[in-house]
N, C-alpha and C positions, 0 to 999 in steps of 0.2 A: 161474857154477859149472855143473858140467855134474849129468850124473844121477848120483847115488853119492855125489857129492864134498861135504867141507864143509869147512865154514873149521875152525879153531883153535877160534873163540869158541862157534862151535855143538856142538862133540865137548866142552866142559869144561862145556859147559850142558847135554848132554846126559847127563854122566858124574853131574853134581852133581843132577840132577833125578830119574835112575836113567830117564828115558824120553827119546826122541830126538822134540820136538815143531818142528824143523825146518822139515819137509813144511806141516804146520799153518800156522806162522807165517806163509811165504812163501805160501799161500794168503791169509792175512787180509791181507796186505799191499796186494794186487792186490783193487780193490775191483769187487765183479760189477757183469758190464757185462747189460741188458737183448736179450731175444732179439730184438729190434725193430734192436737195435746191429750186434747178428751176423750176421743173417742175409743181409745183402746182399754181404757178405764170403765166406760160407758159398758163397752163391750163383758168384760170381764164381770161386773155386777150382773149382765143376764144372764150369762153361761153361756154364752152362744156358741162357742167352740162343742159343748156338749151338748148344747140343743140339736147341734147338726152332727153330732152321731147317733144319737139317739134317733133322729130322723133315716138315718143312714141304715141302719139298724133295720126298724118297719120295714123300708125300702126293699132290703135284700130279704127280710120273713116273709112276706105277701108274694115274692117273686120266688122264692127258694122252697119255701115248703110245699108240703101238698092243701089244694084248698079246703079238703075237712077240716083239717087242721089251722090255716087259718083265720076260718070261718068262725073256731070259737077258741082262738087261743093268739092275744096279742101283747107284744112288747111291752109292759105300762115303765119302767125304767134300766137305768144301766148306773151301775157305781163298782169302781173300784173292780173291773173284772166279771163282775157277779149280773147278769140279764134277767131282770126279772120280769114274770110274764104271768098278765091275768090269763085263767080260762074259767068260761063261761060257766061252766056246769061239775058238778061234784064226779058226775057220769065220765066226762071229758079228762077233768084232771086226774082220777084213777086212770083213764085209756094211756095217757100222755106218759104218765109218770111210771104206769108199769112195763108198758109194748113200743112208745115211741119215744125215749126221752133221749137215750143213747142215738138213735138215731138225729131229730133234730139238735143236736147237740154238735154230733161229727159234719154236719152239714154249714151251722155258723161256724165254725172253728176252722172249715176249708176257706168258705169266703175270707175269714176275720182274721184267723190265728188263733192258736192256742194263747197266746199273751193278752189277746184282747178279747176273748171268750174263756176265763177261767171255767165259770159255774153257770150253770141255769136254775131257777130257782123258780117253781111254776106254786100258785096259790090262786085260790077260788077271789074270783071279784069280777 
């Protein structure tokens, strides 16, 4: 049943009671689960495991590169191998992409690995 809705049996039990304890019922039916239960479900719908590489990520770019560089060129995500990285200016993403890209490339791949820095994938934003 959806929200709103209810059967027959619960509108003549709630007619005959003079109160609609419906809601109620269907709460004591479904018996509580332990936050110990939840939480790694909880977890899993945010991504937190990827939130904190992703975090981990920035962490070692802002400390590993050079600051020109990360002054206008930053991490925006990671999936699947591939790092993807705004920079700031059309100026910048030519420098990056033609004189420094191999380089900041071979420098996550020390930290990270090859397995977890496949690609770098830089685009103006």
């Amino acid at each position: 049943m959806g929200p709103g809705k209810s059967t027959a049996r619960e509108r003549i039990l709630a007619q005959w009671r003079g109160l609609d304890l419906a809601p109620l019922e269907k709460i004591a039916r479904n018996p509580a689960r332990s936050a110990a239960d939840l939480i790694p479900g909880v977890l899993k719908g945010l991504r937190m495991d990827g939130r904190r590489s992703e975090a981990e990520i920035v962490k070692v770019w802002n400390e590993l590169l050079p600051p020109d560089i990360v002054a206008h060129a930053q991490p925006a995500s990671y999936n699947k191998g591939t790092l993807f990285v705004n920079v700031d200016s059309s100026v910048w993403l030519s420098e990056i992409v033609r004189y420094r890209r191999l380089e900041i490339i071979e420098r996550l791949r020390h930290s990270f690995g090859a397995a977890v820095i496949k690609k770098v994938s830089f685009r103006l934003g």
